[in-house]
Structure formats: structure tokens, C-alpha cells
N, C-alpha and C positions, 0 to 999 in steps of 0.2 A: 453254203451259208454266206458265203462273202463276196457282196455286190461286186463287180467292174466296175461300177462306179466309184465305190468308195474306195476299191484296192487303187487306181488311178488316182484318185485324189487324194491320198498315202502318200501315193509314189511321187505323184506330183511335187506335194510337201517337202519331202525327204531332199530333192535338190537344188532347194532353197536352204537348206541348212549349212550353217560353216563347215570347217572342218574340222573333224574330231580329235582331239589329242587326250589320251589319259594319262593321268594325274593320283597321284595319291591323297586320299582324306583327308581333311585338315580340320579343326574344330571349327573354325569359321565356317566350315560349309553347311548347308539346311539338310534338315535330317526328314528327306522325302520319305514317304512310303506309301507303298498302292496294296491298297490288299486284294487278293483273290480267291471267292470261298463260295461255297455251295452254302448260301444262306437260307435255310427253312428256316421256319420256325412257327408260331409266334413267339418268341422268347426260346433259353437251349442257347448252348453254345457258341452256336456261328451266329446269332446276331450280336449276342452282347461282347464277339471277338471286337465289335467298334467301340466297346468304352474305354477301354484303355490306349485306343487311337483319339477320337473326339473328346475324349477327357482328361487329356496332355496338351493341351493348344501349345503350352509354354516349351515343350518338349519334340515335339514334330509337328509336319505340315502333311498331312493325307491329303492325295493329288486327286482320289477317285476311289472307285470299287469296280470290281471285276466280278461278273456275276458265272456262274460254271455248275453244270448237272451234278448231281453225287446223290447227298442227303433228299433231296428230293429235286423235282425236274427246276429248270433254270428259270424258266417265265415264271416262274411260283415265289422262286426264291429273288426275284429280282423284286417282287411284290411285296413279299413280305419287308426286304431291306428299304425300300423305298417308304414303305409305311410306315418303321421305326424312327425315319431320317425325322420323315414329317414331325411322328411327335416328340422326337427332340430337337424340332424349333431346328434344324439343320439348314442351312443356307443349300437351294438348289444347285448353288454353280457348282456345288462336288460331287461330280457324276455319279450314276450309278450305270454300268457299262454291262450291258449282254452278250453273253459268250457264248460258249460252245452247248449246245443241246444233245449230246451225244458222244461218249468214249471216241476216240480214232478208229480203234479196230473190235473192241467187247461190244456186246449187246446183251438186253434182258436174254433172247433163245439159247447164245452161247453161254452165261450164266446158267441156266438152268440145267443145259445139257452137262456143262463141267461138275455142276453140284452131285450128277447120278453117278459119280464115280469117284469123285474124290471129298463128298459129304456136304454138311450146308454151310452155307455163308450167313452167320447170322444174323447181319443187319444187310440189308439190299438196297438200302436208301430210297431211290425213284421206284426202282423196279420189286418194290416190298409190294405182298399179295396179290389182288390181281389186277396190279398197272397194265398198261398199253406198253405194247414194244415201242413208242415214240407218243413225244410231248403231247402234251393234253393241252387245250386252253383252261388258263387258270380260275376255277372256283373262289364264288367269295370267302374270304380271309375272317379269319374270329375278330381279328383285330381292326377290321374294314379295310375296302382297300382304298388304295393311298390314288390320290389326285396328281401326284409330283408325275411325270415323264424319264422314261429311261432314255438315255441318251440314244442318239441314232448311229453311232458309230458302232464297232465291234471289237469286245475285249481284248484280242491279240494286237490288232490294230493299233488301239489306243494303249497296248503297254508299249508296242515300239515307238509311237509317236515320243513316249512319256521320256524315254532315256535315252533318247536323240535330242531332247529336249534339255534333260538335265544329264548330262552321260556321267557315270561313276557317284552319281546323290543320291540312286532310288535305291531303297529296303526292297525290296519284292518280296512279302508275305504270303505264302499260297498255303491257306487255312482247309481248301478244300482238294478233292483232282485234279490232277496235273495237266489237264488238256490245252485247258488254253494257252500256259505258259509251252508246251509242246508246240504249240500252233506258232505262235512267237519266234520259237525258236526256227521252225523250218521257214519259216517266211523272211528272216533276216538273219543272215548269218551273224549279224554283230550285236546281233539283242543283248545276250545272256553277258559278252564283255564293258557292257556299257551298265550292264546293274552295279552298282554298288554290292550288292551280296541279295541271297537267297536265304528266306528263311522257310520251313514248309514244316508243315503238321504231318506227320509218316513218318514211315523207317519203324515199327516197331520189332524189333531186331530180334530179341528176347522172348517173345513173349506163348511162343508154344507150349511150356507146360503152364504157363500162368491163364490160359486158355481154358485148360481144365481144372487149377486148383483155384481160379478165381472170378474170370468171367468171359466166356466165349466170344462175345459181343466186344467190350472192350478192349479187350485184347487181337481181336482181328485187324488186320492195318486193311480197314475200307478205303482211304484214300486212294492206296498204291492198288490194290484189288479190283477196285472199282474200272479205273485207266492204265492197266500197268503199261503197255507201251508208251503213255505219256511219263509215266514216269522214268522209264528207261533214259528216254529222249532229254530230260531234264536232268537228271544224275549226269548225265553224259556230257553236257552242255560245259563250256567255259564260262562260270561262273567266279568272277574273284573271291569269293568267299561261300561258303553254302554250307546253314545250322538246322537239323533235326531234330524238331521238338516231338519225343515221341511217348513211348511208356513212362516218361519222366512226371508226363500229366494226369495219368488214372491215379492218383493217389489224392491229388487235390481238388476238392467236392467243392462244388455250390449249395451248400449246407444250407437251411435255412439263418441259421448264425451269420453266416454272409449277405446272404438275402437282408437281413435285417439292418446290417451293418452301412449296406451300400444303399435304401434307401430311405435312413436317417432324416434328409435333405426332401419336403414336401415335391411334388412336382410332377409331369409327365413320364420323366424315365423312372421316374421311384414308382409310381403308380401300376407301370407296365412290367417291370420289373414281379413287381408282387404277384402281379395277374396274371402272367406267365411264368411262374419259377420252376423249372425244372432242377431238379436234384442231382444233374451229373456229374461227370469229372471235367474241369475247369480246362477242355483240351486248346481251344482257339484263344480264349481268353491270355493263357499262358502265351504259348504263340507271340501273339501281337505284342502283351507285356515287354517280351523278351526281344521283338523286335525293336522295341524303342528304347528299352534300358539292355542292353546285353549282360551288364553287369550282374543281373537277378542269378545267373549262372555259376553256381559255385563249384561245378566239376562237370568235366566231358573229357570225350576221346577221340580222337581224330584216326579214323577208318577209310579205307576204301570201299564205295556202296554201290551196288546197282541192282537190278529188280532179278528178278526168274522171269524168265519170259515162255518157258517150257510148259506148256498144258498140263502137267500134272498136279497133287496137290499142293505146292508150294507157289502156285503160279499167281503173280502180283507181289509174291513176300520179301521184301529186303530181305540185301547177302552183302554182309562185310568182310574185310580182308585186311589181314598187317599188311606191308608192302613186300615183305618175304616171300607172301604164297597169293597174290594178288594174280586174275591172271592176262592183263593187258589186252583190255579186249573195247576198251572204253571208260572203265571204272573211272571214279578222280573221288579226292580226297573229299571228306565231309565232318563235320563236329556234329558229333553225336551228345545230346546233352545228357549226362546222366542223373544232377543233382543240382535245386535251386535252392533259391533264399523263398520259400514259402510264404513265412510269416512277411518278409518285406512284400514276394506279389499280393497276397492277399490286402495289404494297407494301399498298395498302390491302384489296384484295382476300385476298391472301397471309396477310395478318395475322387478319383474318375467319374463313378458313377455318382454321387453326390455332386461332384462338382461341375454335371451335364444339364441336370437341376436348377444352376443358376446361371446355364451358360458362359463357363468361364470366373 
């Protein structure tokens, strides 16, 4: 997937750069963040995880988007983000970056072989009914498709560029599969300590009987499922800080009450908004929130995590550890978020999308 040319002209790059020294946080410093997510849509979820980015201007600077298979394949979902940008009047220069087309090592056939034995996965994302074992060229979009250009670079690529760039400022938000940040990681040893912190959507820890006394779908960690050796790779990674935003979000709905709430404010995004409203749990949304206020957080626990990599039925599932029975094999520490301020994401959120309306 990844030209000679462009890997060269990375590398190129890279030895022009000063030298790096890390530093501790300061308030003065800019509050980067790049997100990274399987955006289908039209509307759902992973596209409206950019309002509570592009609808803080005063609060953060989003460097770009990281486009990554999962929910549905990646040229699709680079289409649908690019279309959104458009009709929120989005300035071009903040890329929208194309990623990985494909897990490192799962595929749709291995999927379906591990489902005959250890039962079904009930969301599949790309590989839902009867997908192609690999990408499709994209169909036109309900929404039309967008005239904007994806960049020419490539997601992994261009997160290294990003925090060689700014070292110890970026947020790393990975809303979707871990692959690209996986990718990232094997191509530069010093990715992951040059982030500022990881925040990522997964890890739903808990959640096996809530599986059955609540909702199958929900409650399956597709992220970590979908890539688990990306996620391995990233759990493992030296990360200064790394928050899991996970069962903490199926509780908080895109109500229409919300709907209503957020597009108050006449305009393109209220418009689209409306016309796309899906009624899920607020999962990326939260995320990103939390990326950019940490504060929304009103209890977590700090655990040792890493994936199952064993083909059986637990295979993709976070596994946490005190540090007592931990068992030293790569694990590293993670905040697991248990409990937020709702009511304040919900106003912050609200406020966001109205305030995308009038651009600021």
C-alpha cells in the first residue's frame, strides 16, 4: 500500500527535522489533535465524532483525519468525511488522509470461518452480508459525493510526519481500528513517544453478560475485533498517556431530543444533521469530547490491557490486570473511563454543532 516514493520522501523529510527532546505539557502549549476513524455514514456516529472537534475552534486545532476500514470499507468512508467537510463550509487545507484498506492479519474468510465455532459477530462493518473479500470502488453517496480531494499521502505516514512535527502536542484519537496507528507504530519506533496521549474508542471490558441482557451488537468491542493484532500492537506501544472510552458510551443516545437540540441554529450542518439522524449510542462523539475536555470524566481506573490474540471465542476482547496478577508480556497501563458528566457532554456537544452553523 505504501509507495517507495512516498516512503522516501518521509524518510527524506524526517532528516531535516531538529532534534527531539521531550518535555512536559504546559498550558501554553496547542491542544493538537488528529483523529482516526472508520467514517461511514451518512450521518451515525463516526461522522458527527467531528463536531465536538470543528465545533471548539477556541479549544483545539485538528491537524487532519485519518481515514481506516472497519464500519465500512475506507474509500467509502473517506467519501462520505470529505462530503460532510464540504457542507460544513470546512477549509480544504485540513486533510482528509487515507489509510489502511485492510486488517494486518483478519479478513472477511477468516471471519467467517472463526464465526462457525465460536458463534456470530453481530456487526461486521465492511464485511456485513454479501461484501467482497476486498475494497470495492465507491458507489454514489445519498448525500452526493464530495468534489474536495483526499490527500495523496498515507494515514501512517502522515501521523508520523504529524508528531515529529509537533512532538509531545498531539491527542491521537482513534475512533475507529487500530491498524493504522499499528502501522505507525512499526514504521517508527518513536511514533507512539512523541504522541502526547492516545485516546481510542474499545476496550469494552465488561461487557459479556450485557451482551445478552442488553444488546449483542453494542456491546461487542468491533473496534478491537475487527484488527485485534492492531490493537495488540497499540496497547503495547509506549504511549505517555492512553484513555479508553468504552461501555462508558452505550448509555448516551442521540435522542431525537438531542437532535433537536443541536440543530436549533438554521444551516448546512443542522440540515444534515436532521436528514441523517441515527438514534445510537453517542460512542465517537463522546471520544472526541473527551479528547478535547478530559475533564468530562468523572471516574475511571487505571488497569493493565491488552487484546486475546488466541483464535477462540474471546478472540479481539480486551483483558485487564491489577499489577498483582498482570502477566509481563507487553501489557502497559491504561484509564479506563468508567463514568462521565453527561449532562455537561451533551451541552457541549449541542453547543458544537450549532456553533458549526455559523462557522465559529
Amino acid at each position: 500500500m505504501l509507495s517507495k516514493l512516498r516512503f522516501s520522501t518521509f524518510l527524506a523529510g524526517l532528516f531535516v527535522l531538529l532534534p527531539l527532546h521531550g518535555h512536559a505539557q504546559t498550558p501554553e502549549d496547542p491542544n493538537y489533535i488528529i483523529i482516526d476513524n472508520d467514517f461511514a455514514g451518512p450521518g451515525g456516529t463516526n461522522i458527527q465524532s467531528v463536531i465536538p472537534l470543528l465545533g471548539q475552534p477556541d479549544k483545539v486545532t485538528v491537524l487532519g483525519f485519518t481515514v481506516v476500514v472497519g464500519d465500512g470499507w475506507e474509500n467509502e468512508a473517506a467519501a462520505h468525511l470529505s462530503r460532510f467537510l464540504e457542507i460544513a463550509g470546512s477549509p480544504e487545507t485540513l486533510p482528509v488522509v487515507p489509510g489502511a484498506t485492510q486488517p494486518l492479519v483478519n479478513s472477511r474468510a477468516r471471519l467467517l470461518a472463526w464465526e462457525k465455532s465460536n458463534g456470530k459477530m453481530p456487526w461486521k462493518g465492511a464485511w456485513r452480508g454479501d461484501a467482497p473479500d476486498f475494497q470495492p470502488p465507491v458507489k454514489p453517496l445519498k448525500e452526493g459525493m464530495p468534489d474536495r480531494k483526499v490527500s495523496s499521502e498515507t494515514a501512517a505516514l502522515f501521523l508520523i510526519r504529524q508528531v515529529h512535527t509537533h512532538p509531545h502536542q498531539i491527542t491521537l484519537l482513534a475512533a475507529g481500528p487500530l491498524t493504522n496507528i499499528a502501522l505507525a507504530i512499526k514504521l517508527d519506533p518513536e511514533f507512539a513517544s512523541l504522541c502526547r496521549r492516545l485516546v481510542f474508542m474499545g476496550a469494552i471490558v465488561d461487557g459479556n453478560l450485557s451482551q445478552v441482557m442488553q444488546s449483542a451488537d453494542y456491546y461487542t468491542d468491533f473496534n478491537f475485533m475487527f484488527d485485534p493484532e492492531a490493537a495488540s500492537i497499540t496497547l503495547e506501544a509506549p504511549f505517555p498517556e492512553v484513555v479508553s472510552v468504552g461501555g462508558v458510551a452505550n448509555p448516551i443516545r442521540m435522542t431525537a431530543e438531542v437532535r433537536d437540540q443541536a440543530t436549533r441554529s438554521t444551516g448546512p450542518v443542522a440540515d444534515y444533521l436532521r436528514q441523517y439522524f441515527h438514534p445510537q449510542p453517542m460512542w465517537d462523539e463522546l471520544a472526541a469530547a473527551i479528547s478535547v475536555d478530559p475533564a468530562l470524566v468523572t471516574d475511571k481506573v487505571v488497569a493493565y490491557m491488552d487484546v486475546d490474540l488466541t483464535h477462540g471465542p474471546n478472540y479481539g476482547y480486551a483483558h485487564v490486570w491489577p499489577e498483582s496478577t498482570r502477566p509481563h508480556i507487553g501489557e502497559r497501563p491504561v484509564t479506563v473511563v468508567t463514568a462521565v458528566n453527561k449532562a455537561r457532554f451533551l451541552r457541549t456537544f449541542v453547543k458544537a454543532a450549532n456553533r458549526m452553523n455559523t462557522h465559529g
